[in-house]
C-alpha positions as CSV (number, residue, x, y, z in Angstrom):
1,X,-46.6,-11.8,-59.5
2,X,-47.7,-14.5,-61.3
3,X,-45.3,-17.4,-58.5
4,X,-48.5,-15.9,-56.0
5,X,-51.1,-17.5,-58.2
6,X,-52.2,-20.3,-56.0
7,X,-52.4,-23.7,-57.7
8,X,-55.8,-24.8,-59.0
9,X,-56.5,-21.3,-60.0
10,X,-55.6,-19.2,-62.7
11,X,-55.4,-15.2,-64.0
12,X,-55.3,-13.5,-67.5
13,X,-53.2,-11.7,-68.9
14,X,-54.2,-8.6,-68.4
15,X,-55.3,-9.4,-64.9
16,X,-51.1,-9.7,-64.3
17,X,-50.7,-6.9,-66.5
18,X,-53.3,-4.5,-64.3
19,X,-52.4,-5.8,-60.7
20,X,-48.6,-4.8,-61.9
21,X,-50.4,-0.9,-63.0
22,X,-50.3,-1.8,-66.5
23,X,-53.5,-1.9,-67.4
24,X,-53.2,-2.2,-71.3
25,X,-49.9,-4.8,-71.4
26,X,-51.2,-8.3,-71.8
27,X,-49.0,-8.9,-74.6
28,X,-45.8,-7.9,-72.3
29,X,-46.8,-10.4,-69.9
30,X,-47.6,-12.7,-72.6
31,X,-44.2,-12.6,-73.8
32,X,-42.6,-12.4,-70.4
33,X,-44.4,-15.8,-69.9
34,X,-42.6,-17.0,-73.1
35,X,-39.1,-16.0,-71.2
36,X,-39.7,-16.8,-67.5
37,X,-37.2,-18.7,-65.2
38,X,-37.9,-22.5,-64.6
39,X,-40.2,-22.6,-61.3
40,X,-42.5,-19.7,-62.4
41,X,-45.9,-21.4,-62.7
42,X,-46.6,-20.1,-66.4
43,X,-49.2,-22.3,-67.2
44,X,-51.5,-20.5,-64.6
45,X,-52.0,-17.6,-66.9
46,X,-54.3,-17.8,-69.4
47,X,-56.0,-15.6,-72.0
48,X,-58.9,-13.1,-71.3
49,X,-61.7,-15.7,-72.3
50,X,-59.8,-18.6,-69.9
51,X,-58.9,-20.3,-73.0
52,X,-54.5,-21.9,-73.2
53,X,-53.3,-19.2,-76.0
54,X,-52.4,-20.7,-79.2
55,X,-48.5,-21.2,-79.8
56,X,-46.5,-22.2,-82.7
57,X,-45.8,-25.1,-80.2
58,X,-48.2,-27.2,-79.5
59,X,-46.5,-29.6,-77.0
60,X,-46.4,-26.3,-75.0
61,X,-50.3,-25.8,-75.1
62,X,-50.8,-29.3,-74.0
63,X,-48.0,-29.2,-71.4
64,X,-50.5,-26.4,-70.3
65,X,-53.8,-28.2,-70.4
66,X,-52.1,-31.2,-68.5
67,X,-50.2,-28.7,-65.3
68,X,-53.4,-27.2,-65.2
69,X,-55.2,-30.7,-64.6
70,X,-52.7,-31.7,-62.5
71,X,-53.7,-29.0,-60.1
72,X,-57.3,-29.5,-60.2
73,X,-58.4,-27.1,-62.5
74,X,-61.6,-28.1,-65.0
75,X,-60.1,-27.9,-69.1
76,X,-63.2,-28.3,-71.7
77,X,-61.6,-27.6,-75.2
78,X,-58.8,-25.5,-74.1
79,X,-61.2,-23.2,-71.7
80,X,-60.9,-23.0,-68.1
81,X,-64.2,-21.4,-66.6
82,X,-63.3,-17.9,-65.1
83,X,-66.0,-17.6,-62.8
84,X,-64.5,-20.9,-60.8
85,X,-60.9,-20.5,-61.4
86,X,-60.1,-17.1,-61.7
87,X,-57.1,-15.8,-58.8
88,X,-58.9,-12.8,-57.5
89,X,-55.1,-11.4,-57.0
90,X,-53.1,-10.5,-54.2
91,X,-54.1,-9.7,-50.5
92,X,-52.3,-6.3,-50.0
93,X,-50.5,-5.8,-53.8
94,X,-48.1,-2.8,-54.2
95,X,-49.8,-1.1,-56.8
96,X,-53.2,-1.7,-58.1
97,X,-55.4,0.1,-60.5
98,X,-58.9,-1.1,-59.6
99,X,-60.7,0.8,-62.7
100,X,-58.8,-1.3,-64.9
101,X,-59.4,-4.2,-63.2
102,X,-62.8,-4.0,-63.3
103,X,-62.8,-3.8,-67.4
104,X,-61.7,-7.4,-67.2
């Protein structure tokens, strides 16, 4: 889900965690992120507020801030702002819980 996030936009974690029907696994996708494949576009997914999570490594969190640049998208210490930014997720998705994601 998160190779269809378009670049110059970004989703939460609990936005991927919802449109894949699991509503209340942000931290799953947040440690899926830390394991993904080169060519998954990790540093589209931020935290609920839009903010780069913190990490025991920083060059990852700048690595972050600087893809995310690189594609357009405004950082103001570490925040990205939602309401421009956010993916609003996939067309036709295979599952979808829309109560859950409109709690985000």
């Amino acid at each position: 889900m998160v190779g269809r996030i378009p670049r110059g936009q970004v989703a939460t974690y609990g936005q991927i965690a919802a449109i894949l029907g699991w509503p209340r696994s942000a931290r799953a996708v947040g440690y899926a992120m830390r394991h993904c494949p080169p060519g998954v576009p990790w540093h589209r997914v931020v935290n609920a507020s839009g903010g780069i999570s913190v990490r025991a490594n920083v060059s990852g969190m700048l690595t972050q801030r600087v893809l995310l640049e690189q594609e357009g998208v405004r950082v103001r210490r570490g925040h990205i702002p939602l309401d421009r930014y956010r993916w609003r997720g996939p067309r036709r998705p295979a599952r979808i819980n829309l109560a859950a994601l409109a709690k985000l």
